[in-house]
VOGUGU-176707 format. One line per 5 residues: number of its first residue (from 1); their letters; for each residue x, y, z of C-alpha. Coordinates in Angstrom, 3 decimals, m for minus. Example, Ala and Ser with C-alpha at 12.3 -4.5 7.8 and 13.67 -1.06 7.14 Angstrom:
BEGIN
1 = AS = 12.300 m4.500 7.800  13.670 m1.060 7.140;
REM end
This chain:
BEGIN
1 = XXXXX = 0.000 0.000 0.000  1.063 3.435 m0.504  1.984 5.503 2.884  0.707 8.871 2.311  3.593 11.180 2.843;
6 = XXXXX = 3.277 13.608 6.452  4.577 16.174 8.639  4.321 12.960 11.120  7.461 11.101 8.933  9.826 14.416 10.111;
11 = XXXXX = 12.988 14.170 11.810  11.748 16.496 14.336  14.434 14.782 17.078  17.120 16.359 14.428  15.124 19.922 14.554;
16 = XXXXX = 14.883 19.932 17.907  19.090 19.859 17.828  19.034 22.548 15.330  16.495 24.524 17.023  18.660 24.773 20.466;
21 = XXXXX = 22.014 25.427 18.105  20.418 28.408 16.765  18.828 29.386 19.886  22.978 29.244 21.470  23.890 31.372 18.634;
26 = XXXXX = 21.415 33.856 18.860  22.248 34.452 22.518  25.976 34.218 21.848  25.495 37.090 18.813  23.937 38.752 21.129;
31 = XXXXX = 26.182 38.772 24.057  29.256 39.248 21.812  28.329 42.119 20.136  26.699 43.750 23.029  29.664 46.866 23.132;
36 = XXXXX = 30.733 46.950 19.806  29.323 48.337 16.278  27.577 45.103 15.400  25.054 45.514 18.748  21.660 43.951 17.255;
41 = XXXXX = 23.202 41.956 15.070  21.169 38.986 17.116  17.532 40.378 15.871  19.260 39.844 12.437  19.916 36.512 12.905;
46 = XXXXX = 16.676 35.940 14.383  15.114 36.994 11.099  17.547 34.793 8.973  16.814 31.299 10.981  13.241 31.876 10.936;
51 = XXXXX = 13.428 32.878 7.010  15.181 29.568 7.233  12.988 27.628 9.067  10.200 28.296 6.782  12.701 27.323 3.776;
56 = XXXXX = 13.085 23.994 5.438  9.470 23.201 5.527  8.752 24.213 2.139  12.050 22.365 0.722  10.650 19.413 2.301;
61 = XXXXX = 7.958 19.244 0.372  9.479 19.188 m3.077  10.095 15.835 m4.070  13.615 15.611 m4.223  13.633 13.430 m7.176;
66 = XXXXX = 12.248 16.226 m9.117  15.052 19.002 m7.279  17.656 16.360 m9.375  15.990 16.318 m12.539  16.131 20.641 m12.235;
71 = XXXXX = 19.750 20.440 m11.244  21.250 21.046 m15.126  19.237 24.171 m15.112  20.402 25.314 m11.176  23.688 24.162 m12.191;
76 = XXXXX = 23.615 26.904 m14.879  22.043 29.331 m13.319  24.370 29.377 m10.353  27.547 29.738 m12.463  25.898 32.803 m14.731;
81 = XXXXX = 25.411 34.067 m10.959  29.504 33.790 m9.807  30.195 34.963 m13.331  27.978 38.120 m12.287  29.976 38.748 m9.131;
86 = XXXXX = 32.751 39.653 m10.650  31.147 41.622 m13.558  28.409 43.631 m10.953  29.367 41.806 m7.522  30.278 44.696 m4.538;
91 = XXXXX = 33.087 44.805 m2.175  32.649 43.887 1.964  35.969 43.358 3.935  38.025 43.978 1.135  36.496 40.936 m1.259;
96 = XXXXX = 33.863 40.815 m3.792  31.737 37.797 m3.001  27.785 39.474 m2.692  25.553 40.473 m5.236  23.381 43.401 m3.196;
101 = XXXXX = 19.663 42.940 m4.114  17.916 46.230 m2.385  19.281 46.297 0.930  20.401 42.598 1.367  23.785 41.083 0.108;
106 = XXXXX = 23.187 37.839 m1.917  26.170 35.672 m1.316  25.965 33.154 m4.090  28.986 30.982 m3.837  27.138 29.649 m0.509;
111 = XXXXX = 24.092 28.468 m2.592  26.005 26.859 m5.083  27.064 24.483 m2.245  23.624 22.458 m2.621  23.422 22.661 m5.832;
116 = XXXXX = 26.628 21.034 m6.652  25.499 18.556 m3.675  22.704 17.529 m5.916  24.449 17.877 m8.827  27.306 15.200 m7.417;
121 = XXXXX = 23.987 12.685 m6.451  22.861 13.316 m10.050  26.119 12.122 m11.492  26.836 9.605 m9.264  23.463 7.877 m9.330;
126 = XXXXX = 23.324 7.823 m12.938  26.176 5.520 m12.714  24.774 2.958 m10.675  27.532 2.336 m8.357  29.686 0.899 m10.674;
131 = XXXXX = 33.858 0.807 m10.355  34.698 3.979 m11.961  36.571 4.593 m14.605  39.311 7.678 m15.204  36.826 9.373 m17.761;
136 = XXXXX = 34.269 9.468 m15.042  36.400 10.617 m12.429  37.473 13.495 m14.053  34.113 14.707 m14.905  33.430 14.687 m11.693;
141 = XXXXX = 36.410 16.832 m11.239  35.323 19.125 m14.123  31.696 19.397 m12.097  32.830 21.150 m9.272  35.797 22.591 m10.201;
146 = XXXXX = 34.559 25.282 m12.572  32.122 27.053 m9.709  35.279 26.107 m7.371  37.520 27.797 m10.211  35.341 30.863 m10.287;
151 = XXXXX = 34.491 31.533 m6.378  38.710 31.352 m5.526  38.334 34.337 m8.331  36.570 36.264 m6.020  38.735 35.828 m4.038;
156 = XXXXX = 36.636 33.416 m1.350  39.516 30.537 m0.736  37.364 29.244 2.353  33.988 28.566 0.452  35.709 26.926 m2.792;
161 = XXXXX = 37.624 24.463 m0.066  33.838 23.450 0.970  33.181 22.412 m2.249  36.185 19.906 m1.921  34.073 17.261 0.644;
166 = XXXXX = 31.125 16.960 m1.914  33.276 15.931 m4.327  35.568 13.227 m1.963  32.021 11.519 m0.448  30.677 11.779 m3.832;
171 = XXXXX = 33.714 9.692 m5.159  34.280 7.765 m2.215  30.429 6.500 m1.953  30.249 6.212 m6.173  32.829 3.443 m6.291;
176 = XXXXX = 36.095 4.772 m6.362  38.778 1.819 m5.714  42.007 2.514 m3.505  44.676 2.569 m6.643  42.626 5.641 m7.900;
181 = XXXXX = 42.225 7.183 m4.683  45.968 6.787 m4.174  46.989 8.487 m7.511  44.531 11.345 m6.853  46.042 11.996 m3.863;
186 = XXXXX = 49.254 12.331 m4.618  48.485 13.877 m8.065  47.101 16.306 m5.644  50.106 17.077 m2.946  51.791 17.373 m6.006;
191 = XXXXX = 49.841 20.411 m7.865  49.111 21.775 m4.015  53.320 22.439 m3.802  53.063 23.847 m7.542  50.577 25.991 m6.609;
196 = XXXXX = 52.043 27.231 m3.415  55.833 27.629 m5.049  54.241 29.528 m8.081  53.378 32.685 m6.684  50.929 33.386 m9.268;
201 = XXXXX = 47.601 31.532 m7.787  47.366 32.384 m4.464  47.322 35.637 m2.994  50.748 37.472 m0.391  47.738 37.418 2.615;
206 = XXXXX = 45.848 33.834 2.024  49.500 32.606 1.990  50.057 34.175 5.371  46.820 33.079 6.823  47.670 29.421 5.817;
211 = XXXXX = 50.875 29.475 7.444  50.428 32.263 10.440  48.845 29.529 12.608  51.750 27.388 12.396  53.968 30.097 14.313;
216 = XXXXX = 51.586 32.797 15.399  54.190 34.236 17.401  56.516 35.700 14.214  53.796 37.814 13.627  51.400 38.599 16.162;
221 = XXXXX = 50.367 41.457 14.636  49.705 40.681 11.469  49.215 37.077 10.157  48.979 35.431 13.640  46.754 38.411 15.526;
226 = XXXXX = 43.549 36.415 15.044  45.213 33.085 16.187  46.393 34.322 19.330  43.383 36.519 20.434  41.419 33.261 19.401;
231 = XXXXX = 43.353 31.613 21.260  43.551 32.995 24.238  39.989 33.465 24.644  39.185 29.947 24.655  42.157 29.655 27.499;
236 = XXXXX = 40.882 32.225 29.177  37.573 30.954 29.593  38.644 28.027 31.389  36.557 25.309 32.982  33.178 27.089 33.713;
241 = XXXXX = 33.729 30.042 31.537  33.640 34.173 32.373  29.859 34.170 31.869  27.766 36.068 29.093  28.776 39.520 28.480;
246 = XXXXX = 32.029 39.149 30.700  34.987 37.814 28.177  37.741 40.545 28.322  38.517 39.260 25.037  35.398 39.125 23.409;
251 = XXXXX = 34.272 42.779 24.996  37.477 44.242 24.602  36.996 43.920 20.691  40.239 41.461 20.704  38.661 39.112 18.644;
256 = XXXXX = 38.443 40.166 14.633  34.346 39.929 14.311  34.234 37.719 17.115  30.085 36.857 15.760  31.219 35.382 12.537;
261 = XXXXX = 33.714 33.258 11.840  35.173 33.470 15.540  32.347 32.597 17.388  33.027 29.797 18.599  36.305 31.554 20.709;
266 = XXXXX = 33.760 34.014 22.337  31.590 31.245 23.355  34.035 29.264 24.812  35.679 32.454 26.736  31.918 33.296 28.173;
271 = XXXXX = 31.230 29.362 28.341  34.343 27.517 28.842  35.317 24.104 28.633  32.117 22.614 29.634  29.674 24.787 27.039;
276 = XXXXX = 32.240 24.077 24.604  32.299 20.672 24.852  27.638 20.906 24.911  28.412 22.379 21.611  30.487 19.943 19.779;
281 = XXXXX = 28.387 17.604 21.203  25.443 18.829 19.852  27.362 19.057 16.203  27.954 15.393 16.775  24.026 14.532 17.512;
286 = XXXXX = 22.934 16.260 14.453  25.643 15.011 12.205  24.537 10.986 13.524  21.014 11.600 12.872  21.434 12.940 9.445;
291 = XXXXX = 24.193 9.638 8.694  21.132 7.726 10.158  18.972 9.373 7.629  20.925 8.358 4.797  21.143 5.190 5.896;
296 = XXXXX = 17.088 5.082 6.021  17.133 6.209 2.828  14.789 4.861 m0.054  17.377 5.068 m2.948  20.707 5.494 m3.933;
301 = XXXXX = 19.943 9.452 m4.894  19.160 10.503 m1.109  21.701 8.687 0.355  24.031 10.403 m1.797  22.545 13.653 m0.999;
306 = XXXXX = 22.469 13.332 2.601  26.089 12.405 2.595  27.244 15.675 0.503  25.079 17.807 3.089  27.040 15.872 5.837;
311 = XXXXX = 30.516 16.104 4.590  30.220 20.113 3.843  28.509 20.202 7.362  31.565 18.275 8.942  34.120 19.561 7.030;
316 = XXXXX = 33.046 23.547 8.056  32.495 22.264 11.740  36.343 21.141 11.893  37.745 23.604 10.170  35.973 26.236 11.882;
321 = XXXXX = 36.944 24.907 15.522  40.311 24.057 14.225  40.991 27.666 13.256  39.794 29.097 16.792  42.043 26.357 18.777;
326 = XXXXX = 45.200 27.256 16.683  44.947 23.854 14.720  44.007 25.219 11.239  44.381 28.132 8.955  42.573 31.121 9.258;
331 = XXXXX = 39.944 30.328 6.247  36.515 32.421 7.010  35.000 29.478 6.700  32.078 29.769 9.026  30.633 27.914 11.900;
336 = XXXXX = 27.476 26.098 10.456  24.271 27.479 12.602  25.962 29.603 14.995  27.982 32.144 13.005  26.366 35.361 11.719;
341 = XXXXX = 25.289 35.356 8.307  22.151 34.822 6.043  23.672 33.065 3.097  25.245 30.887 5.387  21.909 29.956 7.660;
346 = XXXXX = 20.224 29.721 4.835  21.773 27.235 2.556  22.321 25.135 6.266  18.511 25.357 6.166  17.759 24.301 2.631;
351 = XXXXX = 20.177 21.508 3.002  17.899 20.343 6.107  15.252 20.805 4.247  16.250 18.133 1.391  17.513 15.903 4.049;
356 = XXXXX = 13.537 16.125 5.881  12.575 15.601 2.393  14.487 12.204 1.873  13.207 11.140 4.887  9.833 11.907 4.401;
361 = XXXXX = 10.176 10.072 0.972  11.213 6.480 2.452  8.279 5.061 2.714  6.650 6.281 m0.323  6.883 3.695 m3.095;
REM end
C-alpha cells in the first residue's frame, strides 16, 4: 500500500538539535556584540533562521527526485550568478563575493554548495555504483571545479575548499577503488606544492593566513593576531567560563568579528570548557542523525545527498573549531548554525530541508 507522505514522517528529534544550536547562537550574537558596532546583530539573525525555518518546511515538500531532474538548469544558473559577481558583484571586507539585491547582500557561492550537492547525487546515481573509470572521475572533477575555479576568483579561498568534501564523499560513496584514490592523492600534494611555489595563484595574505597559525608568534600582529586573540579566549575561559557579556577578550573587541567566523572563541571564553564541549556535542548529535537518515534512505539518490550535506557540514564544523584552537588556517570558513550570516543559515537550512525531504520520501513507493 502506498503511505501517504506527512509532517508525522519528520525528523523532528534532528530539529529539535538545530532549534537549540540556533537558539545558542542567537544568545551568543547577542552577548558578543553587546559593546561593539555590530550591537543587534542577534535580531538579524533571528530573522535569517526563521526565514530559514520556513525554507526547510517548504524544501521538504518538493520531491527531491524532481530538485535532481532541475539540477542542469540550477547548475547553470548558479555559475551565470559567480560569473555576475565579478562583472556587478560589490566589495565587503576587502572581497567581492555578494551580489546586493535592495538592501540585502546575496552571497551566491554559498548556494552553489547544494546545488553542486545535488548535482554530485545526479552524477553519481546515474552511474549505478559501478567501479569507476578515469573518464568518469574526471568529470566529476570538471563538475565542481569550474564554480570552485570561479568563487577562488573572487577571491573566497574558504567557500571553494567546501566544495572539496562533496566531491571526496561523492567519489568515495560512487565506487572509487584505492589505486585511484591513491593516484589522486598524490596527483594532488603534487599540484598543491606547484601551486604554493608559483606565486601566481594564491594571494601574499591567504599565503600568510595558511601558514600564520603554524607560528603565530613571528607575527602577532599581522598574520597570527587572530590566532592568538582566538586563542587565548578559549584559554581564558577556562573550565566554567567568564559568563555572558564578561569575556575581556570578546568585549574588549580582541577578537576580529568575534560573531562570525570566531564565534566559537567568544563562546568558549563566556562558556568555557564545559559549554564548549555541549556544543560539539550537539554538532555530533545532528551530524549521527542525518548519517542515520541516509542510511534510512529509499534510494541510492538521497543517500548520496544526505552524505554531501554531511561532509560540507563536517568539514566547516572542523575547520571552523580548528581555526579558533590554533589547529588550522585562518579560512573564514564559518561555523554552520551559529555564526552570523544569512547566506550561510540559509543554505544550512535548505540543506535540512532536502535531508527532511528524503526522509519523508522512504516510505513512499
Amino acid at each position: 500500500m502506498r503511505r501517504i507522505m506527512s509532517f508525522r514522517d519528520f525528523d523532528w528529534t534532528l530539529f529539535g538539535f538545530v532549534a537549540l544550536l540556533c537558539t545558542i547562537s542567537v544568545l551568543e550574537i547577542y552577548s558578543a556584540t553587546l559593546h561593539t558596532k555590530y550591537v543587534g546583530f542577534h535580531t538579524k539573525q533571528i530573522y535569517w533562521v526563521l526565514g530559514g525555518v520556513i525554507a526547510m518546511f517548504l524544501f521538504s515538500l518538493i520531491d527531491y527526485h524532481k530538485l535532481i531532474d532541475w539540477v542542469p538548469w540550477a547548475y547553470g544558473v548558479c555559475l551565470v550568478a559567480l560569473v555576475a559577481v565579478k562583472v556587478i558583484g560589490v566589495k565587503v571586507l576587502g572581497a567581492k563575493r555578494w551580489i546586493k539585491i535592495g538592501p540585502m547582500h546575496f552571497q551566491p557561492s554559498e548556494w552553489v554548495k547544494l546545488i553542486l550537492i545535488l548535482a554530485v547525487a545526479r552524477y553519481f546515481a546515474n552511474l549505478g555504483g559501478k567501479n569507476l573509470t578515469w573518464k568518469e572521475i574526471f568529470k566529476a572533477f570538471a563538475l565542481v571545479g569550474v564554480p570552485m575555479l570561479l568563487v577562488l576568483a573572487q577571491p573566497d579561498m574558504g567557500t571553494a575548499l567546501t566544495y572539496t568534501p562533496v566531491l571526496i564523499a561523492g567519489l568515495f560513496l560512487g565506487g572509487i577503488n584505492l589505486k585511484q584514490a591513491m593516484i589522486l592523492i598524490t596527483a594532488g600534494l603534487v599540484l598543491v606544492v606547484g601551486v604554493w611555489n608559483s606565486g601566481k595563484v594564491l594571494k601574499p595574505y591567504q599565503k600568510a593566513r595558511l601558514t600564520g597559525f603554524i607560528n603565530p608568534d613571528n607575527d602577532p600582529k599581522g598574520a597570527g593576531y587572530q590566532v592568538l586573540q582566538a586563542k587565548i579566549a578559549v584559554g581564558a575561559g577556562g573550565i566554567w567560563g567568564k559568563g555572558a557579556e564578561k569575556g575581556t577578550q570578546t568585549q574588549g573587541a580582541f577578537i576580529p568579528i568575534p560573531h562570525a567566523d570566531f564565534i566559537f572563541a567568544a563562546f568558549s571564553e563566556e562558556h568555557g570548557f564545559v559549554g564548549a564541549v555541549f556544543v560539539l556535542l550537539l554538532y555530533f548529535l545532528i551530524l549521527m542523525r542525518l548519517i542515520q537518515n541516509a542510511q534510512t534512505a529509499a534510494d541510492l539518490p538521497g543517500s548520496l545527498i544526505i552524505m554531501g550535506i554531511v561532509a560540507v557540514l563536517a568539514f566547516q564544523i572542523a575547520v571552523n573549531v580548528g581555526m579558533v584552537i590554533g589547529f588550522m588556517p585562518v579560512t573564514g570558513i564559518p561555523l554552520p548554525l551559529m555564526s552570523y550570516g544569512g547566506s550561510s543559515v540559509l543554505f544550512t537550512f535548505l540543506a535540512l530541508g532536502v535531508v527532511m525531504n528524503v526522509r519523508m520520501r522512504r516510505f513512499v513507493n
